[in-house]
N, C-alpha and C positions, 0 to 999 in steps of 0.2 A: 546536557549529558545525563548517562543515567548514575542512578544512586547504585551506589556497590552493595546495598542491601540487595539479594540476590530473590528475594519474595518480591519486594517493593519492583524490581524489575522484571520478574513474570508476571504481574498484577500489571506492571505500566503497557509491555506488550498487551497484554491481551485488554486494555482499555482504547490502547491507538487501534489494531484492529476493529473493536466495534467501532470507532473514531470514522477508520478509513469507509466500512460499512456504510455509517451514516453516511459520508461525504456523497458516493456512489449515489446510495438510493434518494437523494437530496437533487444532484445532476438529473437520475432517469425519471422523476417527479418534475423535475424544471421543463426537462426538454416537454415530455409528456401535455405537460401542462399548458407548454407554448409561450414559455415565459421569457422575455424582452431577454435581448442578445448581451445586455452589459451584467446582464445577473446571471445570466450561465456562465460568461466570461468569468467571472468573480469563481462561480462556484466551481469552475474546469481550474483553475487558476490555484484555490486552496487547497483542491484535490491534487494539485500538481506537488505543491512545495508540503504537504502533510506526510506526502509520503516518502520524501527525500528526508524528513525529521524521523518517521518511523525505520527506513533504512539504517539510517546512522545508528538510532538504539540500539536494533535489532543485531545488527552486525558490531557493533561493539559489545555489546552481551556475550556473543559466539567468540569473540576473542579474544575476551577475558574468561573465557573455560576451554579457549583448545580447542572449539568444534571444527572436527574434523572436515567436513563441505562447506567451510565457509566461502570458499571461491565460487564453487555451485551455487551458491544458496544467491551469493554476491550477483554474480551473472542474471539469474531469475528476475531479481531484483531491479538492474539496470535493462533490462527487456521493458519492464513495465515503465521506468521512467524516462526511456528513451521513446517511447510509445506515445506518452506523455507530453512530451515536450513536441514530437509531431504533429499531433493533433491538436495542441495548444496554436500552432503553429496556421494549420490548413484555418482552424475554424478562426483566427483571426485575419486573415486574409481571405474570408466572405465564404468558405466552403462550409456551408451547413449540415451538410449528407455528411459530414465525417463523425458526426456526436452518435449515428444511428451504430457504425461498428464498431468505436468506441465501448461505444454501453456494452455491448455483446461480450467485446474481447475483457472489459472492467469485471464483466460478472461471471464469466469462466478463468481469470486470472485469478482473481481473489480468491473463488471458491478450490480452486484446483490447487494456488501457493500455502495455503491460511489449511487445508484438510489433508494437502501432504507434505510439501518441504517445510512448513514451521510445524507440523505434528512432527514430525524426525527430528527436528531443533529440541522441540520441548522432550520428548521422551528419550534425548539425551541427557539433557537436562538433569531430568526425571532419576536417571540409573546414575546419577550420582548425589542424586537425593535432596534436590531441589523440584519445592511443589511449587 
């Protein structure tokens, strides 16, 4: 859980963030690479359960200050992990093609949740005067 130090926990997001980053670019260097099916496994696998760790923070943060789109934010959230858990799902049951849009959808969620529904989180944050 997170620390009720309220720095130490915008410091912890924004370290899962580059966390979830690396995971990402870790999978698109694996696939890329052409690397054995039990170590994308692994790495789809970490990348699944990292961000179900980063969700809990993330939204326990938001709910210990009131943020007003938590259920928004929440939803987003489970998009991505519900996304997740399907294609955990395809690529262990031999469908390979599923990692190609995967990657795609990983690298337009991230960049699109992480530059605008957690910038609105933080510069909530923010106007109450938390850096």
């Amino acid at each position: 859980m997170l620390e009720r130090n309220q720095e130490v926990s915008l410091l912890l997001l924004h370290e899962q963030h580059l966390q979830l980053y690396r995971l990402v670019e870790e999978l698109d260097s694996s696939i890329a690479a052409g690397v054995r099916e039990c170590l994308l496994g692994s790495t789809l696998e970490a990348l699944d359960e990292y961000t179900k760790v980063h969700f809990r923070d993330e939204e326990e943060l938001m709910l210990i200050h009131g943020y007003h789109s938590v259920g928004a934010h929440r939803a987003e959230h489970n998009a991505l992990a519900m996304k997740l858990v399907v294609a955990r799902q395809e690529y262990e049951a031999g469908k390979n093609d599923v990692l190609a849009s995967l990657m795609q959808y990983l690298h337009s969620w991230l960049t699109n949740h992480i530059e605008g529904w957690d910038r609105e989180f933080h510069q909530f944050l923010n106007a109450r005067g938390l850096h």
